[in-house]
C-alpha positions in Angstrom: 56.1 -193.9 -197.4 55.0 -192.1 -200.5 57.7 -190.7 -202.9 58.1 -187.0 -202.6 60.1 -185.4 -205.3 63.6 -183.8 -204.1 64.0 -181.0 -202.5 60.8 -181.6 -200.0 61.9 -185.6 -199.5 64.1 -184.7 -196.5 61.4 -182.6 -194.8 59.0 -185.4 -196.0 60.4 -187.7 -194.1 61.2 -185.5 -190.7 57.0 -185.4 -190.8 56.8 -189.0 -191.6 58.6 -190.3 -188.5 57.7 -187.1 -186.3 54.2 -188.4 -186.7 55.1 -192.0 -186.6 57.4 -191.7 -183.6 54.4 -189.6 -181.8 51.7 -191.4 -182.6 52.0 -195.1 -183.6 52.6 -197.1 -180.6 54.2 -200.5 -182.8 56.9 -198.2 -183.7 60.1 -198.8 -182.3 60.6 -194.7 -180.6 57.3 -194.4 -179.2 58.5 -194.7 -175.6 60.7 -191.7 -176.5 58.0 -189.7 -177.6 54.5 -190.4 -177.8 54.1 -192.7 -174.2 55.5 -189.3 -172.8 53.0 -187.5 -174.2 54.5 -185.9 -177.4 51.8 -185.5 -180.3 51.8 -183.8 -183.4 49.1 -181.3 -183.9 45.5 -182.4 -186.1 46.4 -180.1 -188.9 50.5 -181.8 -189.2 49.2 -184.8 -188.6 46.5 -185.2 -191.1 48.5 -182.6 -194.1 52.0 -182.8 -194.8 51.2 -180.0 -197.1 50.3 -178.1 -194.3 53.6 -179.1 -192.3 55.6 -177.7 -195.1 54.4 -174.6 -195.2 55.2 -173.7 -191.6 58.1 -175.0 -191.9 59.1 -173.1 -195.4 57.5 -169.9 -193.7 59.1 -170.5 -190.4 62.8 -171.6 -191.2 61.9 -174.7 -189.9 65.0 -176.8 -189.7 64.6 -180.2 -187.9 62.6 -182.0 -185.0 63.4 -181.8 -181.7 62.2 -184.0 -179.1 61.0 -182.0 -176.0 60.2 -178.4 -178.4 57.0 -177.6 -178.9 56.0 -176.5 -182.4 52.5 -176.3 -183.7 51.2 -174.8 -186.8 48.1 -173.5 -185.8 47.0 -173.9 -189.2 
């Protein structure tokens, strides 16, 4: 995981394992999420630039499981 300067390394790593939990089948909470079908939009997934801002814009505040939140970005 890249560093990311403070105060975005919290939200940093909420899109790390949101995307890693939804879309990389070695990782341990996969079953949990992306086996039933949870993904992360192509804009989050590819930008966590983009990410941010929705979530800055937004009020954003953490990841939950079965919500669905997209960007549309």
């Amino acid at each position: 995981m890249a560093s990311v300067k403070e105060p975005h390394a919290r939200l940093y790593r909420i899109w790390y394992m949101m995307v890693k939990k939804c879309h990389d089948p070695k990782y341990r909470d996969f079953a949990t999420y992306g086996a039933r079908g949870i993904t992360v939009c192509r804009s989050w997934r590819s930008s966590f630039r983009r990410f941010k801002r929705w979530a800055e814009e937004s009020g954003y505040d953490r990841f939950q499981p079965n919500a669905k939140h997209g960007g549309g970005l």
